[in-house]
C-alpha positions as CSV (number, residue, x, y, z in Angstrom):
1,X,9.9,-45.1,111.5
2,X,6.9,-47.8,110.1
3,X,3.6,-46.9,110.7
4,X,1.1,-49.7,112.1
5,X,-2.4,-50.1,111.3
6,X,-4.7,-52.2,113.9
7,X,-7.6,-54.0,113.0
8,X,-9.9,-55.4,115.2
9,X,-13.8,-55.2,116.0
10,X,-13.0,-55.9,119.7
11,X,-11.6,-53.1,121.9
12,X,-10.0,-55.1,124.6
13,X,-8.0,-56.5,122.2
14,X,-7.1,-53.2,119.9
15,X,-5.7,-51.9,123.5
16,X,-3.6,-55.3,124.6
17,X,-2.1,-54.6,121.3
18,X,-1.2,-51.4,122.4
19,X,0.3,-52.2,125.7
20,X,1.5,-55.8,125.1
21,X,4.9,-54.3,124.4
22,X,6.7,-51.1,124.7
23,X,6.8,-49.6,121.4
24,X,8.5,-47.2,121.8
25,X,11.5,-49.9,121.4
26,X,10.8,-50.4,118.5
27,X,10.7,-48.5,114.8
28,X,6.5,-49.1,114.6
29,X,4.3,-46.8,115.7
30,X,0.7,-47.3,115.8
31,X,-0.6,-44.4,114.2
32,X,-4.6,-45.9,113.9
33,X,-6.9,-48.4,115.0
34,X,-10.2,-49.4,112.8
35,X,-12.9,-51.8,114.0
36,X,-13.5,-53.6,110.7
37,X,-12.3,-54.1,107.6
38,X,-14.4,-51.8,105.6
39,X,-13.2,-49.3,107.8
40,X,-9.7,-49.7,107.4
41,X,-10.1,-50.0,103.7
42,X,-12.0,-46.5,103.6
43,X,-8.6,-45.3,105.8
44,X,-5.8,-46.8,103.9
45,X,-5.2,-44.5,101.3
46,X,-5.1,-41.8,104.1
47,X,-2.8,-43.5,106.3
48,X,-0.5,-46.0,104.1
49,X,1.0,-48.2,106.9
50,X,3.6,-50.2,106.2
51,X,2.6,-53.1,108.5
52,X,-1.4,-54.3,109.0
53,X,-2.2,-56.4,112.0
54,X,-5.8,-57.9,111.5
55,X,-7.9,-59.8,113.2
56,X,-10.3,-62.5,110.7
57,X,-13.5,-62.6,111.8
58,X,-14.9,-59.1,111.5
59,X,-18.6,-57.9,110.1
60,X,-18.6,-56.0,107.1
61,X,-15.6,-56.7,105.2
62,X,-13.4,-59.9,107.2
63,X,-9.6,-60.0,107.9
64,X,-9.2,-61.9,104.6
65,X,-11.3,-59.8,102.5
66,X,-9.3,-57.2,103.2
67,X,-6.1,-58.4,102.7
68,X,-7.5,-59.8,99.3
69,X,-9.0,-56.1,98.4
70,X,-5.5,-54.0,99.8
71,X,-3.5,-56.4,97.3
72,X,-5.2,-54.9,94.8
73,X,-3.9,-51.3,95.5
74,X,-0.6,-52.7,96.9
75,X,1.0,-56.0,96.1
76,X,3.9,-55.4,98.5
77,X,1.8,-54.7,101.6
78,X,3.3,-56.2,104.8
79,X,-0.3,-58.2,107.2
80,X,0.2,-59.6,110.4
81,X,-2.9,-62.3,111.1
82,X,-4.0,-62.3,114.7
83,X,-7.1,-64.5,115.2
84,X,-8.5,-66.7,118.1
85,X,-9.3,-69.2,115.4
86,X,-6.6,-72.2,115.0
87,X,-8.5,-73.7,112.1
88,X,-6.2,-74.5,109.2
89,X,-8.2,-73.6,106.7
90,X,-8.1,-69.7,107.7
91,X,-4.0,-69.7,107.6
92,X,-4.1,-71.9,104.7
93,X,-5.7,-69.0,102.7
94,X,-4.0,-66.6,104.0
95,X,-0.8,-68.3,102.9
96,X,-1.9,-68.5,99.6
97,X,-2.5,-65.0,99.3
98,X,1.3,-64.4,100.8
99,X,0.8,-63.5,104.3
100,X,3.1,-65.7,106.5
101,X,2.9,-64.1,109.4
102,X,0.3,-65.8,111.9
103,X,-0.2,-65.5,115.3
104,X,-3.1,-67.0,117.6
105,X,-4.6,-64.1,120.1
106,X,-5.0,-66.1,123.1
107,X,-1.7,-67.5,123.0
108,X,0.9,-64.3,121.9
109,X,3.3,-63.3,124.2
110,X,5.7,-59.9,124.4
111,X,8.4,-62.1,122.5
112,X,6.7,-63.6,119.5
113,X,5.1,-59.6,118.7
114,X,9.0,-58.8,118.8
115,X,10.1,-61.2,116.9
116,X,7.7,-60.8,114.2
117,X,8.2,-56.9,113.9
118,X,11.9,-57.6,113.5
119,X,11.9,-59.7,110.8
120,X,9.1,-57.5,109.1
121,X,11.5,-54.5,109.7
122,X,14.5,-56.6,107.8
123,X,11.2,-57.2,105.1
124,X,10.5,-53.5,104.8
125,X,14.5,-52.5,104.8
126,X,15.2,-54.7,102.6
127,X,11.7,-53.5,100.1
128,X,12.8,-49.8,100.9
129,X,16.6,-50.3,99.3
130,X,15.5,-51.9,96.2
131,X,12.5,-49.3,95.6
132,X,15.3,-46.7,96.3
133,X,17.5,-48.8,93.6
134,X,14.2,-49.4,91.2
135,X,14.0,-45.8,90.9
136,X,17.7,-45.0,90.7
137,X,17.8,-47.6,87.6
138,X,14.5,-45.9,86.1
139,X,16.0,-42.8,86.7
140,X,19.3,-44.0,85.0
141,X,17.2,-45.7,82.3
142,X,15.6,-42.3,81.7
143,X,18.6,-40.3,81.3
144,X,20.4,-42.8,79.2
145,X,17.8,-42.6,76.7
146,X,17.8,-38.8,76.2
147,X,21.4,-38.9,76.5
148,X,22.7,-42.1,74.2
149,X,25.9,-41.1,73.6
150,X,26.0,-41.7,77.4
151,X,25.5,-44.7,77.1
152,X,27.4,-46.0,74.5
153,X,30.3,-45.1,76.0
154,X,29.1,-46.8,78.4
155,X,29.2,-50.0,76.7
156,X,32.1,-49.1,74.8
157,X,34.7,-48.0,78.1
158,X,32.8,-49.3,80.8
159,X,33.5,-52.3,82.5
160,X,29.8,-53.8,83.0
161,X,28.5,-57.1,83.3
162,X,27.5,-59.4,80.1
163,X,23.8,-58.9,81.1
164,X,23.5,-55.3,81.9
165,X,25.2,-54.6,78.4
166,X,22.4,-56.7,76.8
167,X,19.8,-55.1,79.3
168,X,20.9,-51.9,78.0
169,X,21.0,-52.2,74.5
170,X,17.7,-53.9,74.7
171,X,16.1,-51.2,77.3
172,X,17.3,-48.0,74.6
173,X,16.4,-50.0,71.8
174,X,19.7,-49.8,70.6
175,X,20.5,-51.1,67.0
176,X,23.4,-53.4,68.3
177,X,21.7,-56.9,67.4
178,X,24.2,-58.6,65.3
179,X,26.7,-61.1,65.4
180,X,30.1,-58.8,63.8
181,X,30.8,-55.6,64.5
182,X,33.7,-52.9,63.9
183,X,34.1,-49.5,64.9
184,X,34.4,-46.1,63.3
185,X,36.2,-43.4,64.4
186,X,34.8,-40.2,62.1
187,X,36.8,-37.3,62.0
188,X,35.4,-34.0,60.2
189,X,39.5,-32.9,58.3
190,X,40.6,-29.6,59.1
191,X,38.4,-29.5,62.4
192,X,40.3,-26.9,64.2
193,X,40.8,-24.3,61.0
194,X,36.6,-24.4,60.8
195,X,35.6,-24.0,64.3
196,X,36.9,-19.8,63.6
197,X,34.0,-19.6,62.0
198,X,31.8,-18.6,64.5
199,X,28.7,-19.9,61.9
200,X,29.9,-23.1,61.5
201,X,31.1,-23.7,65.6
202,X,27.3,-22.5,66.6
203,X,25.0,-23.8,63.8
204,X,26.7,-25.8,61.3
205,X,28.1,-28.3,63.5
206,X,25.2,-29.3,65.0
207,X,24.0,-29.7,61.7
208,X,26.4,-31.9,60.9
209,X,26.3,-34.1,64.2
210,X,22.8,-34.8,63.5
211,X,23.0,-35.7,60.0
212,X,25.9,-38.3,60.4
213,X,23.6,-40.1,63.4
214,X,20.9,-39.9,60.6
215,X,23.1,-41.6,58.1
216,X,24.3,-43.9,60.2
217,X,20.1,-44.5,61.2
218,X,19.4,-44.8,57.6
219,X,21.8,-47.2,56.6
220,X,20.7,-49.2,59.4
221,X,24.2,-50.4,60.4
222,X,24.4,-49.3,64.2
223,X,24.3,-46.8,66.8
224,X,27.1,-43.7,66.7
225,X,27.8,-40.6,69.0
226,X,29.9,-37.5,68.7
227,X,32.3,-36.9,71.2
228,X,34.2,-33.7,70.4
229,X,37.2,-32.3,68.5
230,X,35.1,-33.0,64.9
231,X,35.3,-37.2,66.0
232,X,32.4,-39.4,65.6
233,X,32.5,-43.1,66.8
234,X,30.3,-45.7,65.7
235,X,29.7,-49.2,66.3
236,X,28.7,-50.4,63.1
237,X,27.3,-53.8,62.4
238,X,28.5,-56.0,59.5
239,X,26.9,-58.8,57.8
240,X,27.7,-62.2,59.0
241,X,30.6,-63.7,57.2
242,X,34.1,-65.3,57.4
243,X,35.3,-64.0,54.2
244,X,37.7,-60.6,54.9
245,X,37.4,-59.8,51.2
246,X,33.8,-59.0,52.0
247,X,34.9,-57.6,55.1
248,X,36.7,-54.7,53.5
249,X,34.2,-54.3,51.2
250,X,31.5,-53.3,53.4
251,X,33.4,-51.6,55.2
252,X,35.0,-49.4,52.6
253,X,31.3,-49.3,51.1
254,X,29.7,-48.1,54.4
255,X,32.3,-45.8,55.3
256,X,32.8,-44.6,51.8
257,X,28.8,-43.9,51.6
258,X,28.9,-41.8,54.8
259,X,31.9,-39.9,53.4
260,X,29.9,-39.2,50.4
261,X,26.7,-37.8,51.9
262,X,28.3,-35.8,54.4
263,X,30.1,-34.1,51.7
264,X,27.6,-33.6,49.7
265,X,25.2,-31.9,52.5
266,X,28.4,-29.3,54.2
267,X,30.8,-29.7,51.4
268,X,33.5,-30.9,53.8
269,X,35.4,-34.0,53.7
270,X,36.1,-36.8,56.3
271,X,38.5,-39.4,57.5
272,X,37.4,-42.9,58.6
273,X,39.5,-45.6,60.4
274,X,37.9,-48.5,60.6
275,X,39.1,-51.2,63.4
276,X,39.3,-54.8,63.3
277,X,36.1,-57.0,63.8
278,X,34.6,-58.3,67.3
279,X,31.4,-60.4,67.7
280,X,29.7,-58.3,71.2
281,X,28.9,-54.6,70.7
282,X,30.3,-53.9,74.5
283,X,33.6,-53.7,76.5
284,X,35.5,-52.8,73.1
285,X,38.1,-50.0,74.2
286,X,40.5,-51.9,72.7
287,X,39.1,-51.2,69.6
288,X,38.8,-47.9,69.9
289,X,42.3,-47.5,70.7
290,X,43.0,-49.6,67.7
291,X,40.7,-47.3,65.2
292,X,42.3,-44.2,67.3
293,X,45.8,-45.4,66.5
294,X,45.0,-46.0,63.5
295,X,43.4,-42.5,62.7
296,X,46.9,-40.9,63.4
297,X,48.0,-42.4,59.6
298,X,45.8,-39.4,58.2
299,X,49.2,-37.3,58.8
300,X,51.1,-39.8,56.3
301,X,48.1,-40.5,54.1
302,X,46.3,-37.4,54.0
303,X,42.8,-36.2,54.6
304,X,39.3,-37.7,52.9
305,X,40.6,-41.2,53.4
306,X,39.3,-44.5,54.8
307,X,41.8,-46.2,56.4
308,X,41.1,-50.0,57.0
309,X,42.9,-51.8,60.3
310,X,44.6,-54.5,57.6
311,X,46.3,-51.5,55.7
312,X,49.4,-52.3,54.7
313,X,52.2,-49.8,56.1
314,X,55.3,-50.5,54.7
315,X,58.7,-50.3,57.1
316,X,62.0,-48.9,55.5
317,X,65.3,-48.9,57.1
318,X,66.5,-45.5,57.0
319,X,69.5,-43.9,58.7
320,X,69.7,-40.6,60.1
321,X,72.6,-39.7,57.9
322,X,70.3,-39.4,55.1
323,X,67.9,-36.7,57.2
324,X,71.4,-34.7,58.1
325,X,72.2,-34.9,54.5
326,X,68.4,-32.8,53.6
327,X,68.6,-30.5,57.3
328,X,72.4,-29.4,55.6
329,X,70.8,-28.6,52.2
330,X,67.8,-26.8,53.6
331,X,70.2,-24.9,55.5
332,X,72.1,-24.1,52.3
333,X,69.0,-23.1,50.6
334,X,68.4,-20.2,53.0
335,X,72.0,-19.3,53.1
336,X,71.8,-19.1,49.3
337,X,68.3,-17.0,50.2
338,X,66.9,-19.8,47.5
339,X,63.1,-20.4,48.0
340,X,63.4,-22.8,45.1
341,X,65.7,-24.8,46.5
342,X,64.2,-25.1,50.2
343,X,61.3,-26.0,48.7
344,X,62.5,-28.9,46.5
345,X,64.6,-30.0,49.9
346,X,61.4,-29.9,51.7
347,X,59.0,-32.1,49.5
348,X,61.6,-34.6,49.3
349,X,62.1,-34.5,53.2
350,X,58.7,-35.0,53.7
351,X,57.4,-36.9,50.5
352,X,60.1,-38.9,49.0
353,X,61.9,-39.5,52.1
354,X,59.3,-40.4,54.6
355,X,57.1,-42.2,51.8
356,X,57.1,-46.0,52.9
357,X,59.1,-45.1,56.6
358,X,55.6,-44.6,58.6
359,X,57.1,-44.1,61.9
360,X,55.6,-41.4,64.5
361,X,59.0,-41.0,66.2
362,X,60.6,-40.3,62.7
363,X,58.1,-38.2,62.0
364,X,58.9,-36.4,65.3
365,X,62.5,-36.4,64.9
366,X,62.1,-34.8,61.3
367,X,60.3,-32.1,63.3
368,X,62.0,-31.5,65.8
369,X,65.4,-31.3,63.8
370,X,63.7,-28.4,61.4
371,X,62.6,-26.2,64.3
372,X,66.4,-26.6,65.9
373,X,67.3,-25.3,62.6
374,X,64.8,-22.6,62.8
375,X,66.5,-21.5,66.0
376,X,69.7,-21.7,64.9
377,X,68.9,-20.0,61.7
378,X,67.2,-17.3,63.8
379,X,70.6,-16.7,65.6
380,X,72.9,-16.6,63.2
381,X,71.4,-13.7,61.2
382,X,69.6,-11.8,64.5
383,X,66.2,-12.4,63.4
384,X,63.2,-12.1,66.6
385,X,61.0,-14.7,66.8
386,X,58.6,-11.8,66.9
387,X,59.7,-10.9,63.2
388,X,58.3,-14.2,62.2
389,X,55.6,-15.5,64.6
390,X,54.3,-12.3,66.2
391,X,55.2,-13.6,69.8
392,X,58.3,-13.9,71.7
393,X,58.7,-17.9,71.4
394,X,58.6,-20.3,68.4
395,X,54.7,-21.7,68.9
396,X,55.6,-25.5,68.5
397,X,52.3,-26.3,69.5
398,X,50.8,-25.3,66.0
399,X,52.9,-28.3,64.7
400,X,49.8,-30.5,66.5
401,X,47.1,-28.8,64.9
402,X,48.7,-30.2,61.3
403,X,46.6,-33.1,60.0
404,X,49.3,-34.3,57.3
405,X,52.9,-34.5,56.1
406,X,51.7,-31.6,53.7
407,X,51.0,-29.1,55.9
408,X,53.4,-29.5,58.3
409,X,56.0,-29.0,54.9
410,X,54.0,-25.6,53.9
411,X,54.5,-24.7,57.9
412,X,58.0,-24.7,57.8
413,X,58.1,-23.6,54.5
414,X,56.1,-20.7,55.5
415,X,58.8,-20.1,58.2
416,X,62.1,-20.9,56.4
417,X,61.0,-17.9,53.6
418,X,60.2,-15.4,56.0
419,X,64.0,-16.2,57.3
420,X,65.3,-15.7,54.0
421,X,63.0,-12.1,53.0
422,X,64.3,-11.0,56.5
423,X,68.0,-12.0,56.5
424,X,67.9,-10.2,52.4
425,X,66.0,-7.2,53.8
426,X,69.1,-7.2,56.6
427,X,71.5,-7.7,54.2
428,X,70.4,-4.9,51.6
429,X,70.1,-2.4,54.2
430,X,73.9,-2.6,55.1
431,X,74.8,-2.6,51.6
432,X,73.3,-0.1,50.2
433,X,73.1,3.6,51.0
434,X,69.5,4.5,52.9
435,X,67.8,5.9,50.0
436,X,68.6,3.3,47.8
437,X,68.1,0.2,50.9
438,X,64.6,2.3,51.2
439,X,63.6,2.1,47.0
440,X,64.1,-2.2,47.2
441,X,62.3,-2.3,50.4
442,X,59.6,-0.3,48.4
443,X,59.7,-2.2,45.2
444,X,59.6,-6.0,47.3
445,X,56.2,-4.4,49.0
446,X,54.8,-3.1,46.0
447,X,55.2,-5.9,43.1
448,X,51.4,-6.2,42.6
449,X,51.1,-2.8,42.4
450,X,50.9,-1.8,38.4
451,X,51.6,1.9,39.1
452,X,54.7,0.9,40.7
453,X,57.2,3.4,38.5
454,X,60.6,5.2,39.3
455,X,58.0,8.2,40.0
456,X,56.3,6.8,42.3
457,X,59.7,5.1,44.3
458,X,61.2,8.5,44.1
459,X,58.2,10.4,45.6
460,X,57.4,7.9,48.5
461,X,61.2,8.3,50.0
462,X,61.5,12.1,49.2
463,X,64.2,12.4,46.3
464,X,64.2,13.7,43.2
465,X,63.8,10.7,40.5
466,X,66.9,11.9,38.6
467,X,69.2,11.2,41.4
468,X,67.5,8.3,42.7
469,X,68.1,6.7,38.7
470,X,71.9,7.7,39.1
471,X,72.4,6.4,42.9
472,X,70.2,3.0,42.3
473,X,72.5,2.2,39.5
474,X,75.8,2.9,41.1
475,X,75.0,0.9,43.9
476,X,72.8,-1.6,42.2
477,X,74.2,-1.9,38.5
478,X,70.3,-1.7,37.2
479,X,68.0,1.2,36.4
480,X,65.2,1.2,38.5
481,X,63.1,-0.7,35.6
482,X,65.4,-3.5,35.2
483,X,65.3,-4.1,38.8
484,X,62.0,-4.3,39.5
485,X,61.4,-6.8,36.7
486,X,63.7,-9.1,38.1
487,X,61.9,-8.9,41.1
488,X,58.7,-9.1,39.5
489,X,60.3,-12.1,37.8
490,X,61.5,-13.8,41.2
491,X,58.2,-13.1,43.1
492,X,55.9,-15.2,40.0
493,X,58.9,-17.9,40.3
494,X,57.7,-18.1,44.2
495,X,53.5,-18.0,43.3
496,X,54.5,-20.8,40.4
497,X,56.2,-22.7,42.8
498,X,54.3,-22.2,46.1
499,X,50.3,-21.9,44.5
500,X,47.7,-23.2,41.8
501,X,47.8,-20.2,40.4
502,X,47.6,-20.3,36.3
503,X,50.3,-18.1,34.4
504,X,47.4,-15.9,33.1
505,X,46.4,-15.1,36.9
506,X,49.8,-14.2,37.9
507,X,50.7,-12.1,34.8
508,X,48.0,-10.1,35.9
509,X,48.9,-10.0,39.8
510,X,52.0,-8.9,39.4
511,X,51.1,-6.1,36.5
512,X,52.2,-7.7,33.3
513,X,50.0,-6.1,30.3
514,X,49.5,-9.9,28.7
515,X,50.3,-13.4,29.5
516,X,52.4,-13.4,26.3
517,X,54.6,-10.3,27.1
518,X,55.1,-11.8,31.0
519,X,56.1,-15.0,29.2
520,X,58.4,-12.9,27.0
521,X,59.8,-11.5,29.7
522,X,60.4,-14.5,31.7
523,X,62.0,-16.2,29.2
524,X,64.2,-12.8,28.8
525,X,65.5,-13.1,32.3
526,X,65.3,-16.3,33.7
527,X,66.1,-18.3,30.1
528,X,63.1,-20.4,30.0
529,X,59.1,-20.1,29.3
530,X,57.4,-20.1,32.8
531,X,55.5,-23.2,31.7
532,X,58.9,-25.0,31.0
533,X,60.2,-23.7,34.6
534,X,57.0,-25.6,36.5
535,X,57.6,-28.5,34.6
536,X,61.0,-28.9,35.1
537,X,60.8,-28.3,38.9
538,X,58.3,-30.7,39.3
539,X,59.8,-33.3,36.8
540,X,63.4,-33.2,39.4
541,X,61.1,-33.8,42.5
């Protein structure tokens, strides 16, 4: 309901006002009645009407006056002029001043008051939808700027108008004036091992958020936003140029510089794809998909890499009869119980093989042929799942969590050797008589244990270390001593082959009294120095 203010210094004709219509018809109310314009000046403030219907010629403070003096409070105040006066000049002024509305006392009838309080409700609708839009967009405008990320994807998913894109950027002062853009898409490597850190999930993180937004501030190249997962997209702008040599340039410069700090701050590293150009900061999914896609090459490539949009990814035909070929000699490998050999089968699977054959669904397929091995391999010998992943199913889902070729080959490398310790634990155990099964299981859990002695065997299962010499080598064909230097010998052929470790580190490990003697001794068993057996399994791969 609009409220109605009537002013008039006569009283017959504040009350015709009153009763010249039936108001009650209508959405005004008259809600008071002044006899001047001073008066209803004093009252305004008090009352705010929406409509004011005023007579001219008033003492004090006229009809004109105080439309002129409410204008200045309220711009958007709706007058209706009522006057006995026809003289031009009065509704010539009052047009000026933006009051339309003009009616001549003597001469109103019930249908012209109507008529104008319908179109000034329209008016006043129409005023009360875009204040109620004004302060929605202020209100939007308000949030967006404590919340930019907001807004950015805004402009990056949204599909918005040219001018409300511009209106935007130029509203939040966004750094998106330029003529050539491209987007990053950040990625913090490894994401999913940190965030088990409770430290770096709750403070470190944020840490990190805020210092790549003040990189990217610093550089003064665009606007960014973190979205989550350890991913970070910016729309970075380029200098001006038609040249893609320079193109890659800055773009390997910028990213490379971002790269670099962040590293230097949380010592962690980063990979950033890097889309093709566009010339409007706004409506470029497409290029996020394209930077997104791209970021998927980190499994082939690795981690703490910039990958352009023009790299080159070369295609190679290759048949499956060459992956059945490896899958066979991997399965050979753990029927053999030969860690060496599954691992050798495994780098090339994933390193000489795939090298040049980028493909996601080959990628895929090598997976998914490994873990049907897995199952397969787990049937043949009886081996739980539980005995290798502590749950009753073969968690494929940790497969996603693997950010390169690398780590999905230590994953199933990882599995295939538990296979084999477990199938040779099996196989022991039926061979050999209890006591005996029980001394190897000992001696394989107990190789970095220096103290490890036919004492100490003996008086861990019960038995008198005389008979436990004379069983072990009836069954076995080595003393106690012998054997457990082979094993000893077999375990540092699995850290040589499997870590970084130097020979010195796992001399010591494993309870050798020198480097020199566990060389000695390597070479005694095996043939060959351990130096010459890394360099020769790395020279054949």
């Amino acid at each position: 309901m609009y409220k109605v203010m009537i002013v008039d210094d006569e009283i017959p004709a504040r009350e015709i006002l009153s009763y010249i219509i039936n108001w009650q018809e209508t959405d005004f109310r008259i809600v008071y009645s002044a006899s001047n314009g001073k008066e209803a000046l004093d009252k305004y403030a008090d009352i705010k009407p929406d409509l004011i219907i005023t007579d001219i010629q008033m003492p004090i403070i006229d009809g004109l006056d105080l439309i002129e003096e409410i204008q200045k409070i309220n711009k958007s105040q709706k007058f209706l002029i009522l006057s006995c006066y026809e003289d031009f000049t009065y509704a010539q002024r009052a047009m000026k001043m933006g009051v339309t509305d003009y009616l001549i006392k003597d001469l109103i009838t019930p249908n012209d008051l109507y008529g104008i309080l319908a179109k000034t409700k329209t008016d006043l609708d129409n005023m009360t939808i875009k204040k109620s839009e004004i302060r929605k967009e202020h209100k939007l405008l308000n949030f967006l700027k404590e919340n930019k990320d907001i807004a950015l994807r805004k402009l990056i998913f949204n599909d918005i108008s040219e001018d409300d894109c511009y209106n935007l950027i130029e509203n939040l002062n966004l750094n998106l004036n330029g003529k050539l853009f491209v987007l990053f898409l950040i990625q913090i490597d490894n994401f999913f091992k940190y965030i088990e850190d409770e430290e770096f999930y709750t403070k470190t993180l944020n840490e990190i958020i805020k210092n790549v937004s003040e990189i990217i501030e610093e550089l003064n190249i665009g606007e960014c936003f973190y979205s989550e997962n350890g991913e970070f997209t910016a729309i970075v702008r380029l200098t001006p140029t038609i040249s893609e040599a320079d193109i890659i340039n800055e773009c390997y410069y910028l990213a490379q510089e971002i790269r670099k700090r962040v590293s230097l701050m949380h010592n962690i590293s980063l990979t950033i794809s890097v889309s093709s150009t566009f010339k409007k900061p706004f409506k470029i999914k497409k290029y996020f998909d394209e930077a997104f896609k791209l970021s998927k090459m980190k499994v082939f490539l690795g981690n703490d890499t910039i990958i352009l949009n023009n790299t080159f990814v070369k295609n190679l035909d290759l048949d499956t009869d060459t992956l059945a070929k490896r899958i066979n000699a991997i399965n050979i490998a753990i029927e053999q119980n030969n860690i060496e050999n599954l691992k050798s089968e495994l780098t090339h699977l994933y390193d000489k093989d795939i090298r040049g054959f980028m493909q996601f669904n080959y990628l895929n397929y090598i997976n998914s042929s490994l873990l049907d091995l897995v199952v397969k391999t787990c049937n043949r010998y009886s081996i739980a799942y539980e005995d290798i992943f502590s749950t009753s199913y073969i968690p494929i889902e940790i497969l996603s969590t693997k950010e390169t070729v690398e780590e999905m080959s230590e994953w199933f490398l990882e599995i295939f050797t538990k296979i084999i310790n477990i199938n040779f634990n099996n196989s022991f155990t039926n061979k050999y008589s209890k006591k005996v099964a029980d001394s190897i299981d000992y001696i394989n859990k107990n190789l970095f244990n220096q103290s490890l002695s036919l004492t100490d065997i003996a008086e861990n299962i019960n038995v008198h270390k005389v008979y436990l010499c004379r069983i072990f080598k009836e069954e076995t064909g080595e003393n106690v001593t012998q054997y457990i230097l082979k094993a000893r010998i077999e375990k540092s052929k699995e850290i040589i082959l499997s870590t970084n470790y130097k020979l010195y580190e796992i001399s010591d490990k494993l309870g050798f009294n020198s480097p020199q003697q566990f060389s000695i001794l390597f070479k005694k068993v095996t043939g060959i120095t351990p130096n010459q057996f890394r360099d020769s399994y790395f020279k054949n791969l």
